[in-house]
C-alpha positions as CSV (number, residue, x, y, z in Angstrom):
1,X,105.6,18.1,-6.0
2,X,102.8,16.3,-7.8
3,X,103.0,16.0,-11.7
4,X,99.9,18.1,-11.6
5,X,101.8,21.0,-9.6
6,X,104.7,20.6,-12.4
7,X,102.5,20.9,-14.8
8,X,100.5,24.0,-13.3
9,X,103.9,25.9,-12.5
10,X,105.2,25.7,-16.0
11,X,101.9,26.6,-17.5
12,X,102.5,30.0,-15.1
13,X,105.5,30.5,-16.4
14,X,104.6,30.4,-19.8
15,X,101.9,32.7,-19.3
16,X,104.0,34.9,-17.3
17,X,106.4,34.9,-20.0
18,X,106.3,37.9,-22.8
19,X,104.2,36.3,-26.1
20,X,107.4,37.4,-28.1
21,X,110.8,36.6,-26.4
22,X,113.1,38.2,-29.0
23,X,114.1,42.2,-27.8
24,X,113.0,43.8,-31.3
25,X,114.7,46.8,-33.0
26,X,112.1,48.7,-34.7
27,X,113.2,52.0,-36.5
28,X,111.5,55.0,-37.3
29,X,112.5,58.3,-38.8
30,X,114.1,61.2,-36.3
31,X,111.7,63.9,-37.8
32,X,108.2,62.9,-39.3
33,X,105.6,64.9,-36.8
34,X,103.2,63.9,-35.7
35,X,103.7,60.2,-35.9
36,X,107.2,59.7,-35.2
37,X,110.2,61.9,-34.1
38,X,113.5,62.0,-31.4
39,X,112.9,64.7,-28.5
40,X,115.4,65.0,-26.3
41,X,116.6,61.8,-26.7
42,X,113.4,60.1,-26.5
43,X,110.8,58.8,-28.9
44,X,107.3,60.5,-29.5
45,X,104.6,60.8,-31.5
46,X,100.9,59.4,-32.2
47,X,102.1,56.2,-34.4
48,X,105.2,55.7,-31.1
49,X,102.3,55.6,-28.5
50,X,100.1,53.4,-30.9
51,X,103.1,50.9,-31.3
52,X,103.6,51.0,-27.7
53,X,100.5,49.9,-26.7
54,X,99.7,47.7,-29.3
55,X,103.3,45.8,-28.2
56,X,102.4,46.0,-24.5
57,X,99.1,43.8,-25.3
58,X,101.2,41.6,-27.3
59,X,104.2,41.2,-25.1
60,X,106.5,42.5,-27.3
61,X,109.9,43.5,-26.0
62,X,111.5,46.0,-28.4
63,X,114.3,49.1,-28.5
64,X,114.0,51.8,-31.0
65,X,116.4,52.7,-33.7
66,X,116.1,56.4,-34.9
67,X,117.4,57.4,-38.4
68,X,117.2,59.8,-40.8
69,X,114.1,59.8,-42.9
70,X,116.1,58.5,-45.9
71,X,117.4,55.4,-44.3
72,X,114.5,53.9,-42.8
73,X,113.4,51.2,-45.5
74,X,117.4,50.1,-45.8
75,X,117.6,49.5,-42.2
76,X,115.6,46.8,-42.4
77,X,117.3,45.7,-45.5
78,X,121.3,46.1,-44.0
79,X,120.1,44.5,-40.4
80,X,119.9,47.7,-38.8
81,X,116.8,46.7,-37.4
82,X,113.6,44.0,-37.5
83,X,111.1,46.3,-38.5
84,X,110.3,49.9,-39.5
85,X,107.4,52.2,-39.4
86,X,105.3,54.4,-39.7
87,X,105.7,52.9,-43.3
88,X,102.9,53.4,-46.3
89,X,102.0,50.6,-47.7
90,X,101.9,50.6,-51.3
91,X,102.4,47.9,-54.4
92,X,105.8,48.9,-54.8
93,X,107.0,48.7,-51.1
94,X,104.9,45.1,-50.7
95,X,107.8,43.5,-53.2
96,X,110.3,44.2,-50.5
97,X,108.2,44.4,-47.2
98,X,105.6,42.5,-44.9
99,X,103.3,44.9,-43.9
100,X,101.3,44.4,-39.9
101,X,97.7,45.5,-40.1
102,X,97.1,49.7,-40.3
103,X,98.0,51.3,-37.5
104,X,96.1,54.5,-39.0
105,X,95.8,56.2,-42.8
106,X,97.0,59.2,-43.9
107,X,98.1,60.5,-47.0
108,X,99.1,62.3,-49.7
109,X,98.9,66.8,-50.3
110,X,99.8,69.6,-52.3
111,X,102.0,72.1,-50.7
112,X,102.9,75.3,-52.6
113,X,104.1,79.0,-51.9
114,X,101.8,81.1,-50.4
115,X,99.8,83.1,-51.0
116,X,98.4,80.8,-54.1
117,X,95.9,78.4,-52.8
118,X,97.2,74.6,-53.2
119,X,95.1,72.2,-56.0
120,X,93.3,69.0,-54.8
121,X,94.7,67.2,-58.1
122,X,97.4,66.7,-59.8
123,X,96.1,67.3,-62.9
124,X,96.1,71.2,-62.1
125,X,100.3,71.0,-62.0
126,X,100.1,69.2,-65.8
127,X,103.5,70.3,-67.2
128,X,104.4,71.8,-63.6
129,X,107.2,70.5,-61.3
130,X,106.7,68.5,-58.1
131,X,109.0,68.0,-55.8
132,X,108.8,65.0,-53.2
133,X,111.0,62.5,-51.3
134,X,112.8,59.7,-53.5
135,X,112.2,57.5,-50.2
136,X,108.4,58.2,-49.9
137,X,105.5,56.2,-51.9
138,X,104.5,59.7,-53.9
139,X,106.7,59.8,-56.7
140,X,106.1,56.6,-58.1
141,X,102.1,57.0,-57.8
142,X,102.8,60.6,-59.6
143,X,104.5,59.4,-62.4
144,X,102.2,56.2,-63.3
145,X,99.2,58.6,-62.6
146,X,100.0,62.1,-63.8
147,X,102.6,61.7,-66.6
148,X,102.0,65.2,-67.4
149,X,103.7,66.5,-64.1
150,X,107.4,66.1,-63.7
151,X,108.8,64.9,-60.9
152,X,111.4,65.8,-58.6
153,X,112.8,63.7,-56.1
154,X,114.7,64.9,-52.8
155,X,116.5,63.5,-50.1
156,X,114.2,65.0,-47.1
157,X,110.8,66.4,-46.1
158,X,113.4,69.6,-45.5
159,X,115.0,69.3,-48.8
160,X,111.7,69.4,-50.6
161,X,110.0,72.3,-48.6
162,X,113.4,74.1,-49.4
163,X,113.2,74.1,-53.0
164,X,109.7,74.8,-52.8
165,X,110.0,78.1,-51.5
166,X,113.0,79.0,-53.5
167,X,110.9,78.3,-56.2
168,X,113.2,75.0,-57.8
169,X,109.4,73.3,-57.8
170,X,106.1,74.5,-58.8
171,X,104.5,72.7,-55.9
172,X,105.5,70.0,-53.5
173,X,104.0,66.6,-52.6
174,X,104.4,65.6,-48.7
175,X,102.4,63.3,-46.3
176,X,99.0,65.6,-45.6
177,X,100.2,65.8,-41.9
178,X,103.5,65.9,-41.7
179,X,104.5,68.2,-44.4
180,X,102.3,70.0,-42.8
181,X,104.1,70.4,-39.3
182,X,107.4,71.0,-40.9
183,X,106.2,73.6,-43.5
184,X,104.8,75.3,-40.1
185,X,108.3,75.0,-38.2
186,X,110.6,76.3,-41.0
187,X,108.2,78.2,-43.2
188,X,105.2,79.9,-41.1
189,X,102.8,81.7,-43.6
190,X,105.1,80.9,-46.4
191,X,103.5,77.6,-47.4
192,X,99.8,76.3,-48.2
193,X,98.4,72.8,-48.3
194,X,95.5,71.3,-50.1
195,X,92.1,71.3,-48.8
196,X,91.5,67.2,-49.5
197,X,95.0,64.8,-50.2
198,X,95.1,63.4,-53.5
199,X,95.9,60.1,-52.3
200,X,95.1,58.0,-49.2
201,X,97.6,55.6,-47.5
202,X,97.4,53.6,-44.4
203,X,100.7,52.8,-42.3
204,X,101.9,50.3,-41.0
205,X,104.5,48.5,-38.6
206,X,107.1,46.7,-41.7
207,X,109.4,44.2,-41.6
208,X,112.0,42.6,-44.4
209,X,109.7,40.2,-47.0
210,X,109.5,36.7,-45.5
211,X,111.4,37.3,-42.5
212,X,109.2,38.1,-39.5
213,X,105.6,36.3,-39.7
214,X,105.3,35.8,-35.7
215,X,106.5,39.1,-35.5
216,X,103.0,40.5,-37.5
217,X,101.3,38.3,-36.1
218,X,101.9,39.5,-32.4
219,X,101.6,42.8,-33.4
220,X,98.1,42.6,-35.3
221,X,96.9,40.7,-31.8
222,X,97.9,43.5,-30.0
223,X,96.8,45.9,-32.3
224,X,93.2,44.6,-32.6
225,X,93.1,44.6,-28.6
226,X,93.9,48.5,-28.5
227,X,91.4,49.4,-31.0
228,X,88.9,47.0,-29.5
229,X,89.2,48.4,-25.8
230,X,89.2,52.1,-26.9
231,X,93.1,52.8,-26.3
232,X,93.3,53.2,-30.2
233,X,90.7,56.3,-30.1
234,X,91.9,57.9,-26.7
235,X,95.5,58.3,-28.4
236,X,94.3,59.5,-31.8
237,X,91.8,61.8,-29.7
238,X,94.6,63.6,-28.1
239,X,96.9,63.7,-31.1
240,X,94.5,64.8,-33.7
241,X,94.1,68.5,-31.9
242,X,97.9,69.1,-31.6
C-alpha cells in the first residue's frame, strides 16, 4: 500500500468516525411537558427530538439521565452527568453554567385559580403571594423586579400548582408551557394562565462552567445545521399544536 493509500484510508476513518468520541450523559427532568419528560421508560418531548437531531449532525454519542425536576442543575455539579437541559439561561445560572446556543425560548406566566382571569404583570400581585420553583430562574427575577410580591418557593411544578389551588399562594409563576400542561393534567378547569408571559427565556443545552467547550461547540454545529435545513421548524411544527 502506497503512502498515498495510507494517507487516504485514515482520512476515511476519521471522517467515518463520530465528531465527538466521548458517550455523553445529558440529563433532563422526568416531568417538564412538552419539552422534556420519561414515558414508558423512554425520553420524549420537543426540546428531546431537537437535541437528537442537533447531536446526530454533530456526531454526538450521548445516553440520557432522567431526574427529578429539582436535581437537574446538581447533576451536572455532583458528576451525575456532562450536561443538562432544557435549562433557561439567565445571569444567575451563567456563574455556574456554559450555556450551547438556544435550542428555542419560552418563558415565564401567571397561573391562578379559576375562574379569576390571570394578570400579564406582576405588578397586579403587589403585596400578593407567588408561588414558584426554588430550582427555576423565576424567583430570583421576581424578587429583583417586583419587590412588592412575596415569593414562595417550592420543590416541584406539582408542589406549586398544589398550593395554588389550596389557596397557600395568591397566584403561581410556571414556565408559560409547561405549567400549562401540568395545570391541565392535575387541575382541568381549575387553573388559568396569562394571556402574554411576563418574562421571555431561551433554553439551552448546559454544561458545568469551564468544563465542556468542544462539547458546545459540536452541539451549536449541529444545531445551526437543523435550523438551517428546516429539521428545526418541522419538529416545532408538530409540537406546537399538541
Amino acid at each position: 500500500m502506497t503512502f498515498r493509500s495510507v494517507l487516504l484510508a485514515a482520512l476515511l476513518c476519521q471522517l467515518a468516525a463520530p465528531a465527538f468520541a466521548q458517550t455523553l450523559r445529558i440529563a433532563h427532568a422526568e416531568s417538564f411537558p412538552p419539552y422534556a419528560e420519561a414515558r414508558d421508560g423512554q425520553s420524549t418531548g420537543m426540546a428531546v427530538e431537537l437535541l437528537r437531531a442537533a447531536a446526530a449532525k454533530a456526531g454526538l454519542q450521548f445516553t440520557f439521565v432522567v431526574v427529578p425536576f429539582e436535581e437537574l442543575q446538581r447533576t451536572v455539579e455532583d458528576g451525575r452527568a456532562d450536561a443538562i437541559f432544557p435549562t433557561g439561561i439567565t445571569p444567575e445560572r451563567r456563574k455556574s453554567l456554559d450555556f450551547s446556543a438556544p435550542l428555542l425560548s419560552t418563558g415565564g406566566s401567571l397561573y391562578v385559580r379559576a375562574p379569576d382571569q390571570a394578570p400579564d404583570e406582576l405588578a397586579a400581585l403587589s403585596g400578593k403571594t407567588v408561588v414558584t420553583p426554588r430550582t427555576g430562574p423565576l424567583a430570583a427575577y421576581i424578587e429583583k423586579n417586583a419587590p412588592q410580591v412575596k415569593v414562595l418557593r417550592s420543590a416541584s411544578y406539582e408542589e406549586s400548582l398544589a398550593q395554588l389551588v389550596e389557596g397557600k399562594a395568591d397566584a403561581a409563576a410556571l414556565n408559560s408551557h409547561v405549567g400549562g400542561r401540568i395545570a391541565d393534567k392535575l387541575y382541568p378547569g381549575k387553573v388559568n394562565v396569562a394571556r402574554r408571559m411576563f418574562l421571555e427565556v431561551p433554553l439551552a443545552l448546559a454544561v458545568k462552567k469551564g468544563t465542556q467547550a468542544a462539547l458546545l461547540e459540536h452541539f451549536d454545529k449541529g444545531l445551526a445545521a437543523i435550523r438551517a435545513d428546516g429539521t428545526w421548524e418541522d419538529i416545532h411544527r408538530r409540537w406546537v399544536g399538541r
